[in-house]
N, C-alpha and C positions, 0 to 999 in steps of 0.2 A: 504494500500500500504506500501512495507517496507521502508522507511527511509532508502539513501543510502546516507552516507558521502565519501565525495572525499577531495582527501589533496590538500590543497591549491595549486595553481601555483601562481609563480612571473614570469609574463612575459616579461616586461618591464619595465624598467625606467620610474619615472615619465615624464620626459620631456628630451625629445633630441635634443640641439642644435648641426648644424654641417654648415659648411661653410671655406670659404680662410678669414682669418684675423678677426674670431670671438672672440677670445680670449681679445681683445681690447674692448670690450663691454660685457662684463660677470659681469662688478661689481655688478650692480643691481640684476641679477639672484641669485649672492652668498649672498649679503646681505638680500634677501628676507627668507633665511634660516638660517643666523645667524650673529653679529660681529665680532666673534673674531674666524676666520677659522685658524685651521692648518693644516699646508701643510704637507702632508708624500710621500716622496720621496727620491730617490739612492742621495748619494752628488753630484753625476755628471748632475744631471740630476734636481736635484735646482741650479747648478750656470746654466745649459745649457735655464731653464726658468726664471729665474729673469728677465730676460726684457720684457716678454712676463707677466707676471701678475704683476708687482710692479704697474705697473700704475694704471691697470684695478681694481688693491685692494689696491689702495693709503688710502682711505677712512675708512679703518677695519684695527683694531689691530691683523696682522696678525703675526703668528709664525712659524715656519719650525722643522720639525724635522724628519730625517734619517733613515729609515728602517734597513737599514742593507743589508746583505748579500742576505738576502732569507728571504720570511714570515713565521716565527718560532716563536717557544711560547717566545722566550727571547726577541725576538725583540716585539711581543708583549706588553709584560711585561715594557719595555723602553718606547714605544708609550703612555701605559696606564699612566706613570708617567709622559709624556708631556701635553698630554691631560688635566691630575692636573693643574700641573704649569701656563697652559698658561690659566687653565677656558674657556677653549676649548667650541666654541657650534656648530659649523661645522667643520666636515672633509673634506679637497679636496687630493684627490688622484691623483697623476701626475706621470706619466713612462709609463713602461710595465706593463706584467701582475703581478710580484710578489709583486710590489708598490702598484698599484690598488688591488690584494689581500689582501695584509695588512692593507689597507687604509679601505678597504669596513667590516672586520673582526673587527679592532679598531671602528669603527663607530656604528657598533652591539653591541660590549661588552660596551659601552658605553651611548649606546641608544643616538645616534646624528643624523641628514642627514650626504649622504655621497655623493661628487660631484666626478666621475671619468672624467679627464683629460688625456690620452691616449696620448703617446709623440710620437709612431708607430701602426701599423695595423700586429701586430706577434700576438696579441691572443683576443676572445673576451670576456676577463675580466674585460673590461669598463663597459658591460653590465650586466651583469649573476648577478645571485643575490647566488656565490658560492664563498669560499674561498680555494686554497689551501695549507695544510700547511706542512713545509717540516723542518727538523732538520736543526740545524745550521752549518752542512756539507755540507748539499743544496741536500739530501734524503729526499723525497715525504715520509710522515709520512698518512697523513690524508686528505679529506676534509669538509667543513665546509659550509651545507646548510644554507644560510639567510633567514630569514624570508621575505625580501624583495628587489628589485632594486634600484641600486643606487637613489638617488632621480633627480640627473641632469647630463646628460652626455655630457661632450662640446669636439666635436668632428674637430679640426683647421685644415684644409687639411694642409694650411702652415708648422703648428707644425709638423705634422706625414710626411711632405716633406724632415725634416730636418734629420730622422734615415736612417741609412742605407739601400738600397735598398736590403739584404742579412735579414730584419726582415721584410718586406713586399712577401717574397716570402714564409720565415716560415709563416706567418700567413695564406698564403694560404694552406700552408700544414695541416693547425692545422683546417680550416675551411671543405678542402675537407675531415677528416676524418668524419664529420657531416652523409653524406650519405652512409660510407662506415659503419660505427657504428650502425650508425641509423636502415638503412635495415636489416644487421640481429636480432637485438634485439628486434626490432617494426614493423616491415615490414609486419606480418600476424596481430599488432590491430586493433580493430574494434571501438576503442574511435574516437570522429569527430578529436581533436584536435591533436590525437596523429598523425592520418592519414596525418592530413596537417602538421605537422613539417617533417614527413617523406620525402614525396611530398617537401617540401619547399628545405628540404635538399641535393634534388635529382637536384631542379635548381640551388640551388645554385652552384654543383658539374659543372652542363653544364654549368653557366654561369662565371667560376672560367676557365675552357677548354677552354672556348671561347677568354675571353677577357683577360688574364692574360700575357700573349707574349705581346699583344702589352700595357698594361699599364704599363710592365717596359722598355722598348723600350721609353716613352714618359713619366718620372717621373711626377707627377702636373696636366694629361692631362684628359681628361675626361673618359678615359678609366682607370687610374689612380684611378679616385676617386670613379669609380665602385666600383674597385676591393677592395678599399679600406673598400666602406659602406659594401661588402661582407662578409669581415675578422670579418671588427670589429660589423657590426649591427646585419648583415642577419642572420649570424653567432649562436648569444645572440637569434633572434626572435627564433630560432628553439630549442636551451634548454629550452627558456620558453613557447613556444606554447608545447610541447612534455613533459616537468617535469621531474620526476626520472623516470617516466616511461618509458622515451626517451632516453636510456641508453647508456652513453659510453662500446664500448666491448675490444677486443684486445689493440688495435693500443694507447691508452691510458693508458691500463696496463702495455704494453711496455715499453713506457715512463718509468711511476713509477719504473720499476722496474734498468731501464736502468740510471734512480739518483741514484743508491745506488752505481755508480762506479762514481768514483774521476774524470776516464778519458771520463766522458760522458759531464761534464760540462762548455765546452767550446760549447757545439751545444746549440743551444736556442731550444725551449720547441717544438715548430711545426717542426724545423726538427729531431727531435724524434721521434714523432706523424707520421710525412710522412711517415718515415723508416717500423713506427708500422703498419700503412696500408697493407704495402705489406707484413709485418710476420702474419700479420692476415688473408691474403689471401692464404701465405701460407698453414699456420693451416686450413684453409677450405679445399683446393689442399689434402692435405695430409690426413686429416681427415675422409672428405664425397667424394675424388677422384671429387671436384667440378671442372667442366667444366669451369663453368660463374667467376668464383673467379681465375683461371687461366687465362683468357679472359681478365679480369679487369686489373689483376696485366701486364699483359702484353701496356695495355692502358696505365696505371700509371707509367712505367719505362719509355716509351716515351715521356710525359707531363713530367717527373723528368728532361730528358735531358733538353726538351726545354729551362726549367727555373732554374734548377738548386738545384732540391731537393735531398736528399741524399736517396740511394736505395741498400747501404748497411752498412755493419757495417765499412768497410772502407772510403767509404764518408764520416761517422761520426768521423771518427779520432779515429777508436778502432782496427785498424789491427794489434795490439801488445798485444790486451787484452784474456786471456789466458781461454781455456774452463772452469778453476775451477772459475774465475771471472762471465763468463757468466752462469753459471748454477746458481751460486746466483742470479745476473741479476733476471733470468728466477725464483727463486724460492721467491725471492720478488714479482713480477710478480704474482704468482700462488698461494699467501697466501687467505687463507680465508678471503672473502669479497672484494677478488680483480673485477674489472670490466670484466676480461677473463672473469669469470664463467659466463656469460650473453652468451657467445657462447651455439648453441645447440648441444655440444658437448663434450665432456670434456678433460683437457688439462694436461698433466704432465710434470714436469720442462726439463724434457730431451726431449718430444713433442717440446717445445717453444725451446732450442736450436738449437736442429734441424732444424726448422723454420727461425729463426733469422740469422742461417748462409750459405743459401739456396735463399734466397731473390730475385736474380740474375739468379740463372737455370733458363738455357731455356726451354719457354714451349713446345714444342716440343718435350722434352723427352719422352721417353715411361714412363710411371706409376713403370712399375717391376722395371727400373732401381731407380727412386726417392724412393720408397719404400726401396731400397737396399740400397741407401744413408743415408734414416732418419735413418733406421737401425744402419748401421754405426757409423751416427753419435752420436744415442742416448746412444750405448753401451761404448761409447769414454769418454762420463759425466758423467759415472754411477759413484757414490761419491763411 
């Protein structure tokens, strides 16, 4: 019989704690994996938790120290020299996604456990066992496969109560791309595992439709904390039941490409991703004349109002940003090795323009005329 090797999956965290007011009982769980933990987090966001672990890690010589900006090789570089100083033997990662990024990246390059502490529900970076890393401009450069899952993930409803309800609605953007990703890049495997992150990702999309109006309508409430184990858990189960296999396509090469402008970094990372959704819908529309991807995005501009996700480039706060800006965009976006090329299709930067400023057409139109549009538009960017 031949001997068939398969690349590892990381599917999970060792252990997931999650609850109201768990954070007040964690000392034990962080000591179990080391004494002298540091902390890596934004400055805002060590004074916003000092009172939530001083106590719970009165007992361990702990130390703190600032990411920065964005997870970048400098700020790495800064971390690795904390890490020194303080004889670091555990990492705890506390924020958003770029904290817990860099928190889970330090903790590799250094070969330590790494605890992610998640202060909101906008990504699920607590979970993944992925880093990504982005210039000190706050441009998506790369990312960074880990060998493994955080080792403990402490999931405080309390804490993730205290951000903004405007990072719990990105994370549902960043979470519905799951299914929309998911299905065309995986949606014909025949792997068990891939089949079920697909599947997984499909409920999770209905159960994000379902319950997502009323868990912010009722912040804390038990529809709340669905939505919440959605963003951040359900989320992570389906990059790691699925692996590289289970591939981001458009809607996150969007993103990437959409850091490379100055004026895209006031939107948090999932309302990037939501927007990408429907440019990647687009690019289907336009591409294979898809029915069902016309169908969807018309779903998904509905669900946007409800909640309040962004559905075009003007939601985003780029209605000043000029075709020669977004063709770079798009041509970031379209570089080799981006996540686009997972489309069964293929994409050129004036394609993905096109796309991008088009979002909004109604579906309704005739074909000859959007055809006469992408036309239009793509001859407008030709460098």
């Amino acid at each position: 019989m031949t001997q068939l090797t398969l690349a590892p999956l990381t599917i999970a965290p060792a252990q997931v704690l999650r609850g109201s007011g768990i954070l007040a009982d964690i000392g034990d769980a962080i000591a179990r994996l080391g004494q002298r933990p540091l902390i890596v987090a934004g400055d805002r966001t060590l004074a916003l938790v000092e009172p939530w672990l001083s106590q719970p890690l009165a007992n361990l010589a702990v130390a703190r120290a600032v990411y920065g900006a964005d997870c970048s090789e400098s700020a790495q570089r800064s971390l690795q020299a904390a890490v020194i100083d303080h004889q670091a033997d555990v990492i705890l990662g506390v924020g958003g996604g770029k904290a817990l990024d860099a928190a889970k990246l330090l903790a590799y390059q250094q070969q330590l456990p790494v605890v992610t502490i998640p202060t909101s529900a906008a990504t699920c970076a607590a979970w993944t066992a992925l880093s990504n890393v982005y210039s000190d401009q706050g441009a998506f450069q790369y990312d960074v496969g880990l060998p493994q899952c955080p080792r403990l993930l402490v999931l405080d409803y309390d804490l993730v109560a205290t951000a903004p309800q405007r990072t719990l609605v990105a994370g549902i953007g960043d979470a519905l791309a799951k299914w929309y990703e998911a299905s065309v890049s995986s949606g014909h495997a025949q792997n068990s595992l891939i089949v079920a992150a697909v599947q997984q990702a499909r409920v999770l999309r209905d159960l994000l439709f379902q319950k997502s109006q009323a868990a912010l309508q009722e912040p804390g409430g038990a529809e709340w904390r669905e939505v919440v184990d959605a963003s951040v858990l359900l989320a992570g189960v389906i990059g790691g039941l699925g692996g590289a296999q289970c591939r981001t396509v458009a809607a996150h090469a969007v993103h990437n490409g959409l850091t490379h402008l100055a004026a895209s970094h006031p939107a948090l990372h999932g309302e990037k991703v939501a927007y990408g959704i429907l440019v990647q819908l687009r690019l289907e529309e336009m591409g294979q004349g898809n029915s069902l991807a016309a169908s969807a995005r018309q779903q998904l501009t509905q669900f946007y109002d409800q909640i309040g996700l962004p559905k075009s480039l003007e939601d985003l706060g780029l209605a000043d940003v000029s075709l020669a800006e977004l063709r770079y965009a798009a041509e970031m976006a379209c570089r080799p090795g981006s996540d686009i090329h997972h489309l069964p299709f293929s994409v050129t930067p004036e394609q993905l323009v096109a796309a991008m400023v088009s979002t909004t057409v109604p579906v309704s139109a005739s074909r000859s005329r959007l055809q006469s549009e992408v036309a239009q538009t793509a001859q407008e960017v030709q460098p």
